[in-house]
N, C-alpha and C positions, 0 to 999 in steps of 0.2 A: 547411886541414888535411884537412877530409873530400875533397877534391878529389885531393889525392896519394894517399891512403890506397886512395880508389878505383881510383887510376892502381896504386899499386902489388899491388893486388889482380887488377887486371884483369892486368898482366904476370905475375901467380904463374900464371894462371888457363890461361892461355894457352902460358905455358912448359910447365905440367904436360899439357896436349891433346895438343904435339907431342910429348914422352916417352913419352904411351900412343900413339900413332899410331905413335911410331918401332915401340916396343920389340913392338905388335902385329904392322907389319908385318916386322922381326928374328923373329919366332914365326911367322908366317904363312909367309915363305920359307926359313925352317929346316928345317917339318914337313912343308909340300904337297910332295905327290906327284904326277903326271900319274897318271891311269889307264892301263895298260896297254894294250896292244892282245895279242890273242887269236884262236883257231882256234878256230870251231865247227865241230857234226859226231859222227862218233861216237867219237872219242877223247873227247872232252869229255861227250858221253853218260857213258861209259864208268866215265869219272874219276868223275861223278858216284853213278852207283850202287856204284863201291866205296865210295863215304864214304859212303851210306845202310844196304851193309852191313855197315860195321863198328857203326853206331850200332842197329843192330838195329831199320833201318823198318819190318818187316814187323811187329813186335810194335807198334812206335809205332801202325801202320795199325787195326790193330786191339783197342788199348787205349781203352777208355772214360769215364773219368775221369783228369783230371789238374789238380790243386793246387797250388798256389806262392806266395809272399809277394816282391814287386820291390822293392827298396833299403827297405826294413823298410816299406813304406808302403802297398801295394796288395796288395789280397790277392783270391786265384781260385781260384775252381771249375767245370772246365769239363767240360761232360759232354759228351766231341766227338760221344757215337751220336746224341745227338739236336742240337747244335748251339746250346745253349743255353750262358752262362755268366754265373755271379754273380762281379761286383763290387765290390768295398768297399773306400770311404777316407773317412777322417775320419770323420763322421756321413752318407754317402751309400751308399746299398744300390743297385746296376742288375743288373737280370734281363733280360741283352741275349739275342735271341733272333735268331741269326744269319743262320735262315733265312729268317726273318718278320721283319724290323726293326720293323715297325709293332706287335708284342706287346711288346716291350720295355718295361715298368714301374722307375720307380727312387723310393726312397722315402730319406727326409732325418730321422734318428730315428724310424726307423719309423711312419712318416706320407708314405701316397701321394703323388707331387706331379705335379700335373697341373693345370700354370701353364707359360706362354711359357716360363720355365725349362726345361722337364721336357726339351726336344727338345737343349737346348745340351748338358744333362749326359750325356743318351748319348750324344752326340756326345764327349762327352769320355771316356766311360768306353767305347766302342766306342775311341779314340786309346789308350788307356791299354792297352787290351787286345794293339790289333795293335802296339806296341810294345812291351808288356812278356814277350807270348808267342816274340814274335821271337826275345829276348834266350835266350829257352828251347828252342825246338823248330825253328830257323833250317836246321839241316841236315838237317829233317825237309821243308824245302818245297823242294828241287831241284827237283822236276818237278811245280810249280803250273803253274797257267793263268799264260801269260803271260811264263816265267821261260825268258830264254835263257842260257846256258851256253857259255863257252870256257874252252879252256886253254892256259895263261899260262907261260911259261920265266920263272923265279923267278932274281935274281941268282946264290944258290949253286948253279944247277946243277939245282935240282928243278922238279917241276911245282904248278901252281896252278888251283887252278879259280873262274873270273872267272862271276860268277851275277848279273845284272841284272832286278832285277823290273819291268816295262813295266805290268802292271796289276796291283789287288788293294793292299790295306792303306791306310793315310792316307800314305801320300808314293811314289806307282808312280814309278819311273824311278832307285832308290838301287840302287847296286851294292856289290857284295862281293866280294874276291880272298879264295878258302880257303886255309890253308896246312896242310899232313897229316905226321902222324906215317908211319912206314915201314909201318903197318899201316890207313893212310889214314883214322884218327884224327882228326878236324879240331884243331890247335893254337891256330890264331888265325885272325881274317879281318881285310882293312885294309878302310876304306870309305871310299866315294865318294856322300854322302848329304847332300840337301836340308838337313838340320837342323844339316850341321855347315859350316863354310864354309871348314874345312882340309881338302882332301882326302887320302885315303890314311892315316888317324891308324889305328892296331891296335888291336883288343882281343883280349886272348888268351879263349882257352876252354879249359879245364882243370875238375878235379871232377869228372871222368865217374861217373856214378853208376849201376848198373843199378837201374832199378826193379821192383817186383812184377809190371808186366805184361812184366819182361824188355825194355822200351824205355832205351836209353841216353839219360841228358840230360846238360847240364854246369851247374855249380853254379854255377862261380868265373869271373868277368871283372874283367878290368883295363883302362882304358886312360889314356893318359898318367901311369903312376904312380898311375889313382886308380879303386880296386875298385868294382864293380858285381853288390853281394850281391842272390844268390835261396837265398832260405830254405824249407822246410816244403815241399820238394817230395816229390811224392808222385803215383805212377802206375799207377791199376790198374784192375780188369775186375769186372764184377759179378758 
């Protein structure tokens, strides 16, 4: 009895493997994308500072604080004149200090912690960061260290600007196709990133907001059907 039971368990077990395997990969080549290929140069240049001035970089550039809450759970304060920004999730506080990594304190119910721990969690909250500001100020880093730039003929007929970060953040080498309103707007970007392993999936960018320092952010992300809230933003100068 226990013999069949196992036999018939183990063929449940085994049946259900290959329906997630199938129905994975029926999801994997429904969604990938290839990456595009691109023209750099100064059209691409070009492309790129009209969508820094629509979203009003020169204000971003010189805006000195800016605040945000990522999918209700992280929450920031970034002071960019000095490059310092505070941290918090669950009962952890990081005072990562961007310039100085080695000043960086982070405390656990407010209690210093400065134990083998201490080096993982800004490691995590330094991740958290350069992820979670992305999602915020992504059309603000066109022209970082490191970040090349093409532009891409879009099926309908438009252009695209293809933006590949090669250094800088926790995963260099992730790309991004822009997509722009007529007033070059950013709408959506598709990506081609380490952390997802479909390439080309979309998230829109919508909720432009201007802020008090007159820097443009977007609020509202989607992708596949499933939103990507930043709350309690807030951008301004001392």
């Amino acid at each position: 009895m226990k013999k069949r039971l196992f036999k018939l368990l183990k063929i449940f077990f085994t049946s259900l493997l290959v329906i997630v395997i199938f129905l994975v990969a029926i999801l994997y080549f429904s969604l990938h994308k290839k990456m595009p290929e691109g023209i750099s140069g100064t059209e691409a240049d070009n492309f790129a500072l009209q969508i820094q001035k629509a979203i009003q970089h020169d204000k971003f550039v010189n805006t000195d604080y800016i605040q945000w809450t990522f999918r209700n759970k992280n929450n920031y304060l970034w002071n960019k004149k000095s490059g310092k920004v505070e941290v918090t999730w669950e009962d952890y506080k990081a005072n990562l200090d961007l310039l100085h990594p080695k000043n960086s304190t982070i405390t656990v119910d407010n209690i210093d912690l400065d134990t083998p721990e201490k080096e993982k969690l800004l490691e995590k909250a330094l991740s958290y960061f350069n992820n979670d500001s992305f999602w915020l100020v992504a059309p603000h880093k066109l022209f970082d260290t490191g970040v090349s730039r093409k532009v891409v003929d879009l099926e309908d007929g438009s252009k695209g600007l293809l933006v590949t970060y090669s250094s800088g953040g926790t995963t260099p080498g992730d790309s991004y196709l822009w997509k722009v309103d007529e007033n070059y707007l950013p709408k959506s970007y598709q990506m081609w990133v380490s952390l997802i392993p479909i390439g080309g999936i979309e998230a829109t960018w919508q909720g432009w907001t201007t802020t008090e320092s007159g820097a443009y952010l977007s609020q509202k992300h989607k992708a596949l059907g499933i939103g990507i809230p930043i709350s309690n933003v807030r951008a301004w100068n001392e």
